[in-house]
mmCIF file as gemmi writes it, N, C-alpha and C atoms, coordinates in Angstrom:
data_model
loop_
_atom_site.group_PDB
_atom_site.id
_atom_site.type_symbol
_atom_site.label_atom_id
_atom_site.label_alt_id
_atom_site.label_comp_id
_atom_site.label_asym_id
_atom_site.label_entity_id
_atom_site.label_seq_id
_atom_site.pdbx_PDB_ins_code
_atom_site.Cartn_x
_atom_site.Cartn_y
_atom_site.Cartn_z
_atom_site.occupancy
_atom_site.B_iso_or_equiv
_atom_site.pdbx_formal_charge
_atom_site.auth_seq_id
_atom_site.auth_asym_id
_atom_site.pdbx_PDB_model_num
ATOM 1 N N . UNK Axp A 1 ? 103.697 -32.865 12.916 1 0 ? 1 A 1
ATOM 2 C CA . UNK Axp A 1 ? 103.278 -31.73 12.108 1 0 ? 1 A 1
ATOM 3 C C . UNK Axp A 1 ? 103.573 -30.442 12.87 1 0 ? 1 A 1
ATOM 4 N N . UNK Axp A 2 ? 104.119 -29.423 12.173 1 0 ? 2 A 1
ATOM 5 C CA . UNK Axp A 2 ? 104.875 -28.326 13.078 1 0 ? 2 A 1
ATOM 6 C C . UNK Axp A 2 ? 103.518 -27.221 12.571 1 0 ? 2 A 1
ATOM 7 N N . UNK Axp A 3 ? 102.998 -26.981 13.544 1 0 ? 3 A 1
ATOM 8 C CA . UNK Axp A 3 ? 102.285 -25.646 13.784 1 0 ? 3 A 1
ATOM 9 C C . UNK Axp A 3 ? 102.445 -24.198 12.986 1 0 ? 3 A 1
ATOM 10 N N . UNK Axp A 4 ? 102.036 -23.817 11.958 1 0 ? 4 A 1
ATOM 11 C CA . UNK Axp A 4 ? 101.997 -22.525 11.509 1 0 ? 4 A 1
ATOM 12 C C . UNK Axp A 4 ? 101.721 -21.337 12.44 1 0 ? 4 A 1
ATOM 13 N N . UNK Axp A 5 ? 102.779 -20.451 12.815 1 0 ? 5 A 1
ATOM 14 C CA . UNK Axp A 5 ? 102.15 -18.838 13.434 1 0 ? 5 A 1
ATOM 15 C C . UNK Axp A 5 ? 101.858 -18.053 12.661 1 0 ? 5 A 1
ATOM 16 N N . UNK Axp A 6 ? 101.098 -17.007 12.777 1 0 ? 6 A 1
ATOM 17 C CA . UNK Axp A 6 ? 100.633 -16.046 11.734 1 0 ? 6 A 1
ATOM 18 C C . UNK Axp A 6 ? 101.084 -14.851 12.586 1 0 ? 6 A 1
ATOM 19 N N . UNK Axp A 7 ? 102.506 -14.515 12.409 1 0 ? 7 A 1
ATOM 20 C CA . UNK Axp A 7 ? 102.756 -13.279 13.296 1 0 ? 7 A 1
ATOM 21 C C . UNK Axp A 7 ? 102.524 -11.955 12.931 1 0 ? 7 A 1
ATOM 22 N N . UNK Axp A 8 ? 101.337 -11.77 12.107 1 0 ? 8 A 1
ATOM 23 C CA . UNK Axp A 8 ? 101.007 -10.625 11.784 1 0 ? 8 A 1
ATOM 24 C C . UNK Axp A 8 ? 99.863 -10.501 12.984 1 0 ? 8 A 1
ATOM 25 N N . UNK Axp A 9 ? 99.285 -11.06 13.243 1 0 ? 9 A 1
ATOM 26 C CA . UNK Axp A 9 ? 98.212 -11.466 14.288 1 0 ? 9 A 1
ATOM 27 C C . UNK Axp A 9 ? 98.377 -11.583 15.767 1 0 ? 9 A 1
ATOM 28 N N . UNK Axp A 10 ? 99.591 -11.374 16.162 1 0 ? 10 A 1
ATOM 29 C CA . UNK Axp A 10 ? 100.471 -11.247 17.384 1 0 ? 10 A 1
ATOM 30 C C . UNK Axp A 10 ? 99.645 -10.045 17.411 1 0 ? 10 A 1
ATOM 31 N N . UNK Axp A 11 ? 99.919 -10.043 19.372 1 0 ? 11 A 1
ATOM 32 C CA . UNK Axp A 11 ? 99.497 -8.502 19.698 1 0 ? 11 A 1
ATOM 33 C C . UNK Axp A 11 ? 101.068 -7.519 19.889 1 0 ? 11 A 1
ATOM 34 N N . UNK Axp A 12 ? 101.752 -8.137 19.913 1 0 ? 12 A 1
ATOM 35 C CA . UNK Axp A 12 ? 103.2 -6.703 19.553 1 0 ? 12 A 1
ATOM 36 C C . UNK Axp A 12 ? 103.355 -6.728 18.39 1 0 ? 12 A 1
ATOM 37 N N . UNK Axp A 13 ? 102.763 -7.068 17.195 1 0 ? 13 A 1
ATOM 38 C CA . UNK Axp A 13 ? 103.101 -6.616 16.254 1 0 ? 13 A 1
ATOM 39 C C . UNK Axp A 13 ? 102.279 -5.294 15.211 1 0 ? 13 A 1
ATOM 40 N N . UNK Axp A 14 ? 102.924 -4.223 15.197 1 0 ? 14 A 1
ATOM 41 C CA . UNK Axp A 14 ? 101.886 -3.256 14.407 1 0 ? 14 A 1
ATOM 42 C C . UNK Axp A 14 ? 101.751 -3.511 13.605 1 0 ? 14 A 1
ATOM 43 N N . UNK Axp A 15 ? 100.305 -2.593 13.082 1 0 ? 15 A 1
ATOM 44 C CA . UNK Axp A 15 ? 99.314 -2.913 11.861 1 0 ? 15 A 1
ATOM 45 C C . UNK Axp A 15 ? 100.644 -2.111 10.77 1 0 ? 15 A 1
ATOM 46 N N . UNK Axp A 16 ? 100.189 -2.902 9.579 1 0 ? 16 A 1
ATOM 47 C CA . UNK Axp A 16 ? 101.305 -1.979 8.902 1 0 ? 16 A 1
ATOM 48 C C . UNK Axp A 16 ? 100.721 -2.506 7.137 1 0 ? 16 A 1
ATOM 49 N N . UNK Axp A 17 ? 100.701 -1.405 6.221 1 0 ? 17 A 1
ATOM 50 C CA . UNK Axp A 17 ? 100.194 -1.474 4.828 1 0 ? 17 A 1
ATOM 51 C C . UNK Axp A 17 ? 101.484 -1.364 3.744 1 0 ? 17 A 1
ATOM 52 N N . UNK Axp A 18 ? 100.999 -1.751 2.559 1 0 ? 18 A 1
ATOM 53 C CA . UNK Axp A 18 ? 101.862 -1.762 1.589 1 0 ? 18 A 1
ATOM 54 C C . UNK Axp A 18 ? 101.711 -0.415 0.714 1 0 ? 18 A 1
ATOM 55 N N . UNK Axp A 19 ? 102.057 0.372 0.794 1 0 ? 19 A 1
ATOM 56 C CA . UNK Axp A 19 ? 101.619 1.573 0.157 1 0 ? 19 A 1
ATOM 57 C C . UNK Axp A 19 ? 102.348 1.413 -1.767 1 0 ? 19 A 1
ATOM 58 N N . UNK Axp A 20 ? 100.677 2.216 -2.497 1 0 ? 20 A 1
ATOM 59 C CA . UNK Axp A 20 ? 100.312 1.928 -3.483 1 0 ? 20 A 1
ATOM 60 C C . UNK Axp A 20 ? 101.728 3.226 -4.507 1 0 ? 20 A 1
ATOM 61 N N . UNK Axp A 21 ? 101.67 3.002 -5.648 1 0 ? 21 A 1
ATOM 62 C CA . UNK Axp A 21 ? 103.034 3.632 -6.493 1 0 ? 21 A 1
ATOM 63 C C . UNK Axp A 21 ? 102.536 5.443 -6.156 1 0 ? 21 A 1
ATOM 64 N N . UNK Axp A 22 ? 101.572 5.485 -6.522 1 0 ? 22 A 1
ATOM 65 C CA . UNK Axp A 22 ? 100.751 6.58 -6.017 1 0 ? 22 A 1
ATOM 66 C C . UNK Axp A 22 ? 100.948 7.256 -4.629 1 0 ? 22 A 1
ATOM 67 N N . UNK Axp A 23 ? 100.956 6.664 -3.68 1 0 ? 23 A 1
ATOM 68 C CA . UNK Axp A 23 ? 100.721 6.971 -2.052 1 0 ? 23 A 1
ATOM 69 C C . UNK Axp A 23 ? 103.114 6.594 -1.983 1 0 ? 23 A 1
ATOM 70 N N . UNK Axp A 24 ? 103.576 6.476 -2.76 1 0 ? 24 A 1
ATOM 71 C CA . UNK Axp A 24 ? 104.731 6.522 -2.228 1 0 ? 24 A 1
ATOM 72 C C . UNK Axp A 24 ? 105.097 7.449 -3.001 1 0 ? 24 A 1
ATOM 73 N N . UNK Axp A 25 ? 104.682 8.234 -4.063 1 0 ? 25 A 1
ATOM 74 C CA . UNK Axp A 25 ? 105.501 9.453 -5.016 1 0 ? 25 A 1
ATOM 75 C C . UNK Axp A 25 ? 104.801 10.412 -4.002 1 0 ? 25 A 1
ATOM 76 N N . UNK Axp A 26 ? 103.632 10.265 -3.28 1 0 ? 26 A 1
ATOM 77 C CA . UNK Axp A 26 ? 103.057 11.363 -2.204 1 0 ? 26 A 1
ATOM 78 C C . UNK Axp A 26 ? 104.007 12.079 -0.99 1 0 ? 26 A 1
ATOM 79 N N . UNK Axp A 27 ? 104.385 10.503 -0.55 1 0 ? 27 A 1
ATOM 80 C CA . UNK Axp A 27 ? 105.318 10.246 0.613 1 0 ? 27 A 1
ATOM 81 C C . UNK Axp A 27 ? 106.279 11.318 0.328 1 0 ? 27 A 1
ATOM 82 N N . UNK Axp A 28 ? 106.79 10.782 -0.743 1 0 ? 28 A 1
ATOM 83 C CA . UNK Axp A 28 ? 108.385 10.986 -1.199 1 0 ? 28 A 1
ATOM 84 C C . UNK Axp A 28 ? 108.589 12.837 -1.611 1 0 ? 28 A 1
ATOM 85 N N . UNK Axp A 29 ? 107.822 12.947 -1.97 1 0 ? 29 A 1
ATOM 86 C CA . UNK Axp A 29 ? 107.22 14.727 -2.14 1 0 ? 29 A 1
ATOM 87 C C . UNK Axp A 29 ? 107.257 15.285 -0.912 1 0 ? 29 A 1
ATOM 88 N N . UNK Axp A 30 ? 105.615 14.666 0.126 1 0 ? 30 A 1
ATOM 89 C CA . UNK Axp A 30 ? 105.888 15.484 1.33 1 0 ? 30 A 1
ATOM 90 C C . UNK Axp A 30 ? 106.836 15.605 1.57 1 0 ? 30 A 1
ATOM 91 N N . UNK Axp A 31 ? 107.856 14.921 1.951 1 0 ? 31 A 1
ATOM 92 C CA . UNK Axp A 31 ? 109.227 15.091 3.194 1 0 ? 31 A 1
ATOM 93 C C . UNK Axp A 31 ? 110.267 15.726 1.934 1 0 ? 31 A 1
ATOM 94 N N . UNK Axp A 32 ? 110.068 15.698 0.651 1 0 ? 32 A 1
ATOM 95 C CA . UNK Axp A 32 ? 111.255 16.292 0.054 1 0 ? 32 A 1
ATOM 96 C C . UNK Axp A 32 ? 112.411 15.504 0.112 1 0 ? 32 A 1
ATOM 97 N N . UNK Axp A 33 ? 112.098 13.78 -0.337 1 0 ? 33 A 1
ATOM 98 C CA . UNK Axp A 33 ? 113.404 12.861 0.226 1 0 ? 33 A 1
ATOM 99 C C . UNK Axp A 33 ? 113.333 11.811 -1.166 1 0 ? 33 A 1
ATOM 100 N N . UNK Axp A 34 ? 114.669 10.914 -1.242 1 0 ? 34 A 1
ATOM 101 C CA . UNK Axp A 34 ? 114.166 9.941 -1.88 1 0 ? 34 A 1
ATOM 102 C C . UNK Axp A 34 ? 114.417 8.835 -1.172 1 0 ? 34 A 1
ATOM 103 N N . UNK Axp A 35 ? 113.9 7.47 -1.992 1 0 ? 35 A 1
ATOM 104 C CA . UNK Axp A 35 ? 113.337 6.478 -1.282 1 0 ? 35 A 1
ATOM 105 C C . UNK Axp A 35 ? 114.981 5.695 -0.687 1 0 ? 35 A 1
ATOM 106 N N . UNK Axp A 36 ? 116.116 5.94 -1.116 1 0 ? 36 A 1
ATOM 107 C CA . UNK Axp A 36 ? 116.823 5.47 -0.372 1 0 ? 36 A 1
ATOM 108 C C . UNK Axp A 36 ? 117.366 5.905 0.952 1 0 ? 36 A 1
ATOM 109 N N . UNK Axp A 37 ? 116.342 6.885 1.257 1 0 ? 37 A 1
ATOM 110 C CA . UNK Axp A 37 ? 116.708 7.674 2.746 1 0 ? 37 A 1
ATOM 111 C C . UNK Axp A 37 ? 115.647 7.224 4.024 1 0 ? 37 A 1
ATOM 112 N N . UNK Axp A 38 ? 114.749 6.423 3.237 1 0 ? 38 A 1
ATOM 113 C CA . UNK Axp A 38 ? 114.079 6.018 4.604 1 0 ? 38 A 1
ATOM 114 C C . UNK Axp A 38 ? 114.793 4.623 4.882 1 0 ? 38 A 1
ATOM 115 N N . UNK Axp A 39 ? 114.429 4.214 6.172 1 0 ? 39 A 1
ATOM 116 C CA . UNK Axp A 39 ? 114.695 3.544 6.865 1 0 ? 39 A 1
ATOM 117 C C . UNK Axp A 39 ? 114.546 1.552 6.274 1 0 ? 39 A 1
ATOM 118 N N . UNK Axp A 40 ? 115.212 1.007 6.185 1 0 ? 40 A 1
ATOM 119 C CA . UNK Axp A 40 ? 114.888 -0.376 5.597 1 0 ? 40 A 1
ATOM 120 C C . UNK Axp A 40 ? 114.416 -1.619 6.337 1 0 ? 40 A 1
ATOM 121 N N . UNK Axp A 41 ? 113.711 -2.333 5.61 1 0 ? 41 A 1
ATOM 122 C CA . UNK Axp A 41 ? 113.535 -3.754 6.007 1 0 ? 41 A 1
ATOM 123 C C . UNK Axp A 41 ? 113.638 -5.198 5.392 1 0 ? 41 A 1
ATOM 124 N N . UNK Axp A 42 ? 114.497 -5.786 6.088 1 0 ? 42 A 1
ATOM 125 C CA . UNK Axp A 42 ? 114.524 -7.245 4.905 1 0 ? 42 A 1
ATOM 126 C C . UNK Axp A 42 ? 113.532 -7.722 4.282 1 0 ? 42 A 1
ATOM 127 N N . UNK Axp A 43 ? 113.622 -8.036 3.374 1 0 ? 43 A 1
ATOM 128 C CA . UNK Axp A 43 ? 112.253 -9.145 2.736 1 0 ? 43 A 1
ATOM 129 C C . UNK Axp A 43 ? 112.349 -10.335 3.508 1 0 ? 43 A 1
ATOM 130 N N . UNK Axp A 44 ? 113.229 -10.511 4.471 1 0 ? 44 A 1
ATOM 131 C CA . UNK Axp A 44 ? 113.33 -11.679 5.038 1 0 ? 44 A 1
ATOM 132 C C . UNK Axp A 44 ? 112.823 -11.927 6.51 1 0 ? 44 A 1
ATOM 133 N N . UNK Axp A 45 ? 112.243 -10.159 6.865 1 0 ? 45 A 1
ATOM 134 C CA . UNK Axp A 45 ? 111.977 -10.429 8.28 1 0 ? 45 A 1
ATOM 135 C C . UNK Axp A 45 ? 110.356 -10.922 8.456 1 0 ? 45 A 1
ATOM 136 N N . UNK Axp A 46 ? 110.656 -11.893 9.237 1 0 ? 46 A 1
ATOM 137 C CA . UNK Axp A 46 ? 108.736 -12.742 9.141 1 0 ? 46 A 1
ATOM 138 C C . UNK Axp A 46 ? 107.812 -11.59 9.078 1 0 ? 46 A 1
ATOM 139 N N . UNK Axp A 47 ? 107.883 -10.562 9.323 1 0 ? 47 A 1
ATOM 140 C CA . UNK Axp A 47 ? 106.218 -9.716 8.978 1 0 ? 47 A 1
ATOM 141 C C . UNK Axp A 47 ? 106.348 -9.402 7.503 1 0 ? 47 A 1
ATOM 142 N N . UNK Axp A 48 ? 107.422 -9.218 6.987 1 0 ? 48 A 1
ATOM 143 C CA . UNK Axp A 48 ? 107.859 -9.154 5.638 1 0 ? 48 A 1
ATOM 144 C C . UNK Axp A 48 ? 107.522 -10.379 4.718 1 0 ? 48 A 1
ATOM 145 N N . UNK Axp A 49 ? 107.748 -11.357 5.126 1 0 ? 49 A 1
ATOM 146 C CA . UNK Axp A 49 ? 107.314 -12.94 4.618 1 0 ? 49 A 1
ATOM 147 C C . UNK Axp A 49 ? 105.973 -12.965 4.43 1 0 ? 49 A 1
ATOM 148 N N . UNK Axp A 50 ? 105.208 -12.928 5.525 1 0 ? 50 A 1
ATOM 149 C CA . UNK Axp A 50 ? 103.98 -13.193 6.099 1 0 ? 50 A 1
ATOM 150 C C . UNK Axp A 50 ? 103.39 -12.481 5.163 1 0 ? 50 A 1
ATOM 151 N N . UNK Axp A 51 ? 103.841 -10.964 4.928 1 0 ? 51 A 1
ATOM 152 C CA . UNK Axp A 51 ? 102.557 -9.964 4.02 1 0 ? 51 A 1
ATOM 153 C C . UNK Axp A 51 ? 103.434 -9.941 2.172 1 0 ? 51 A 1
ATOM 154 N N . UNK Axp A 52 ? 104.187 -10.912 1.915 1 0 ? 52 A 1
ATOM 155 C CA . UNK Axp A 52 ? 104.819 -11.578 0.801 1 0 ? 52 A 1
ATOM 156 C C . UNK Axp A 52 ? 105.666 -10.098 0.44 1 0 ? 52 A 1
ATOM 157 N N . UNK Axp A 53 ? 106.067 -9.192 0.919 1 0 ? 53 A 1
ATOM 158 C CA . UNK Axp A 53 ? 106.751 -8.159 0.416 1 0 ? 53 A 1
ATOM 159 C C . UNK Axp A 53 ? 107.964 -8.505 -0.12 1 0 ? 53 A 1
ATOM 160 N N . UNK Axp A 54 ? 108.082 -8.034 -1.133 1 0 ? 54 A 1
ATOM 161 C CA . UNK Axp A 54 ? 109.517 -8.063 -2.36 1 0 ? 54 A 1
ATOM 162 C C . UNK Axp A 54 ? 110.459 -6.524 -1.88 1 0 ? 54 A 1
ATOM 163 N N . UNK Axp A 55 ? 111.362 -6.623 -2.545 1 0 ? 55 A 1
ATOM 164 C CA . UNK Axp A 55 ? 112.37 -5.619 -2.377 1 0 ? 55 A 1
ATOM 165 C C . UNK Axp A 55 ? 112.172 -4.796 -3.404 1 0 ? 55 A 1
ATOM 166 N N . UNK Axp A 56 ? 111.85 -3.68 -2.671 1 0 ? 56 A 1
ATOM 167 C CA . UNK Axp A 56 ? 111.488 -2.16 -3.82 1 0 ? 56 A 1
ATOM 168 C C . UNK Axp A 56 ? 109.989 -1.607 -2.985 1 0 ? 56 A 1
ATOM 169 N N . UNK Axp A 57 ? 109.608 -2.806 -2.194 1 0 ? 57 A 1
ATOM 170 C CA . UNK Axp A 57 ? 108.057 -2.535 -1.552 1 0 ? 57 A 1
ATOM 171 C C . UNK Axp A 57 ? 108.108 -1.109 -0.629 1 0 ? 57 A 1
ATOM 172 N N . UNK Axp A 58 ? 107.375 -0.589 -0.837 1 0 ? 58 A 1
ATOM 173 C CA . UNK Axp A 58 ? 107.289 0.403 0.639 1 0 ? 58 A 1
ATOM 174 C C . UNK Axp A 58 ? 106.308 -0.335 1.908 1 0 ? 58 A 1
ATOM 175 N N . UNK Axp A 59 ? 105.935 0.303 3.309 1 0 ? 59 A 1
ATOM 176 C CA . UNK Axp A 59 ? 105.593 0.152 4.244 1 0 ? 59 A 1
ATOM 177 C C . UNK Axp A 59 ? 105.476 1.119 5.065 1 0 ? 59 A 1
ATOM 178 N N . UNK Axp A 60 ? 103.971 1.307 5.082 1 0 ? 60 A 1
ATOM 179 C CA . UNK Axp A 60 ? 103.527 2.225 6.521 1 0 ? 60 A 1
ATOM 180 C C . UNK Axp A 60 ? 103.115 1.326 7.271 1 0 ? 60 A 1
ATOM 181 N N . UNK Axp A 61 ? 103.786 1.758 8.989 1 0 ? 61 A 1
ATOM 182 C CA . UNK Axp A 61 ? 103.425 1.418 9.915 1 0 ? 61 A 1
ATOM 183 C C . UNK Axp A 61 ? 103.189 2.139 11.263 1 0 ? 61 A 1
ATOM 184 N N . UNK Axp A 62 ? 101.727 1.691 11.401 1 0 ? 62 A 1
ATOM 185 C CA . UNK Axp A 62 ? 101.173 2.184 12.435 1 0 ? 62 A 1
ATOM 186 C C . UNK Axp A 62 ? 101.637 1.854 14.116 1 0 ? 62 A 1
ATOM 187 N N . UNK Axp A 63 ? 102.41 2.368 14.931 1 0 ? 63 A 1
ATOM 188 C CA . UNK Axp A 63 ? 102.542 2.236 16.074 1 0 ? 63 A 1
ATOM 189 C C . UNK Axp A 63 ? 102.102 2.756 16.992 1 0 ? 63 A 1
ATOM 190 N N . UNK Axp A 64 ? 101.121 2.175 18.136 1 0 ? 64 A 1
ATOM 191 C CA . UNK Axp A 64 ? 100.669 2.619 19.313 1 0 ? 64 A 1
ATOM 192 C C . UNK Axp A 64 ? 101.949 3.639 20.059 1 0 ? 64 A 1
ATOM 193 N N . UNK Axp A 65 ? 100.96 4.549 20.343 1 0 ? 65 A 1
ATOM 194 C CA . UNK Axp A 65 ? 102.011 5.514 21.332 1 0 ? 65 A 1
ATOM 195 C C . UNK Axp A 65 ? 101.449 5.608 23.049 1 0 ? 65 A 1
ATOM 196 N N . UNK Axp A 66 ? 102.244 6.224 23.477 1 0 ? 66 A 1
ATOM 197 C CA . UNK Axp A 66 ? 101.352 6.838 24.958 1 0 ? 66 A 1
ATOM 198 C C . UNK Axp A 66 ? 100.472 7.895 24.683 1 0 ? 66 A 1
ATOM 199 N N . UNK Axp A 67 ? 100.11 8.787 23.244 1 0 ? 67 A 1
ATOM 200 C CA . UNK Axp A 67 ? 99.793 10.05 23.188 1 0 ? 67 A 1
ATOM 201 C C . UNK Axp A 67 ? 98.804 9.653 21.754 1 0 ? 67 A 1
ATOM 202 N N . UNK Axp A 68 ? 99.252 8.41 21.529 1 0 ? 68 A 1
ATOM 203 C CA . UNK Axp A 68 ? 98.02 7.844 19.746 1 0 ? 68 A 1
ATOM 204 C C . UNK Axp A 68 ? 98.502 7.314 19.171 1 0 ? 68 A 1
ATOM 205 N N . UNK Axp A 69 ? 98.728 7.401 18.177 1 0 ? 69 A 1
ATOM 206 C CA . UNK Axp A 69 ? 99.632 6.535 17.255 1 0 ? 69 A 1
ATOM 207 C C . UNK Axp A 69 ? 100.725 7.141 16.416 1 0 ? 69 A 1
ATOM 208 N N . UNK Axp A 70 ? 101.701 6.698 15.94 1 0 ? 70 A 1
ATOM 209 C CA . UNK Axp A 70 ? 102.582 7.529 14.977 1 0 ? 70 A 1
ATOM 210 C C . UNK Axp A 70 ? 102.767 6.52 13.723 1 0 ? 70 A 1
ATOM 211 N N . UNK Axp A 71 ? 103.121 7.02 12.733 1 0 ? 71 A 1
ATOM 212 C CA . UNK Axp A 71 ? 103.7 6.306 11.461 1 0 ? 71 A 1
ATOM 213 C C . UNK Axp A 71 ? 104.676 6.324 10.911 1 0 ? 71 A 1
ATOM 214 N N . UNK Axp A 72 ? 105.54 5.27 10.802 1 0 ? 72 A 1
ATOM 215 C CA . UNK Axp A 72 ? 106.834 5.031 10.484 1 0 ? 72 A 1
ATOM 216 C C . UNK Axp A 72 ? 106.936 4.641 8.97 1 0 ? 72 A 1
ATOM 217 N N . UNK Axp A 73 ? 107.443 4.426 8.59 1 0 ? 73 A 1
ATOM 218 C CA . UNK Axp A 73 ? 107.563 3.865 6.644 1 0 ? 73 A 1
ATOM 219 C C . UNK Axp A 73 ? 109.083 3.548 6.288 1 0 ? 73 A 1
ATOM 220 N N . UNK Axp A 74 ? 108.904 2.483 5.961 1 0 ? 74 A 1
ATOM 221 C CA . UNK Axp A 74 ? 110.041 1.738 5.302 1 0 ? 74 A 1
ATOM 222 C C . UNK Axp A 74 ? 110.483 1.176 3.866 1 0 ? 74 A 1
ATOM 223 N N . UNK Axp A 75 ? 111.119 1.357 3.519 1 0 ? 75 A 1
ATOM 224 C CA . UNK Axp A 75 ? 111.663 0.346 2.232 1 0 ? 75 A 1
ATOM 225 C C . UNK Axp A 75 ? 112.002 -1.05 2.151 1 0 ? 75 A 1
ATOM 226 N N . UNK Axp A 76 ? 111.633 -1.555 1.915 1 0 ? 76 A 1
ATOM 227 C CA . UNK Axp A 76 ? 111.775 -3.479 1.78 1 0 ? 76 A 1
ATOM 228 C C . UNK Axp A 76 ? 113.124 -3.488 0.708 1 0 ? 76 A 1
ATOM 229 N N . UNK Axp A 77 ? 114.073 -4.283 1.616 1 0 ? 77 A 1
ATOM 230 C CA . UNK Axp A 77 ? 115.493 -4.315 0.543 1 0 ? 77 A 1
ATOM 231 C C . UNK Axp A 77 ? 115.423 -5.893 0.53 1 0 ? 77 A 1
């Protein structure tokens, strides 16, 4: 029997949310951009699996800094 990981639960992996249709027309306003200008992520990469994200999903993610945290955001292709 092969062992399940839950690599959302890793400690290198950042906390990271699915942001709501609402909280991405916000996004997309602040910066004055559209959604094919941020940065992408497979639906295929295991934190992508793990939190069942489809392609079209957005993603904030929280990363530890030396100075606090910063937030990155992605598109699920």
């Amino acid at each position: 029997m092969v062992k399940k990981i839950d690599v959302t639960q890793h400690v290198l992996t950042p906390k990271f949310f699915k942001l709501s249709p609402d909280e991405i027309k916000k996004l997309l306003e602040t910066y004055n951009i559209s959604d094919v200008q941020l940065p992408v992520i497979s639906e295929k990469d295991p934190v992508a699996k793990a939190a069942n994200l489809k392609a079209g999903d957005m993603i904030k993610i929280e990363r530890k800094t030396p100075t606090g945290k910063s937030d990155y955001y992605r598109r699920v292709v």
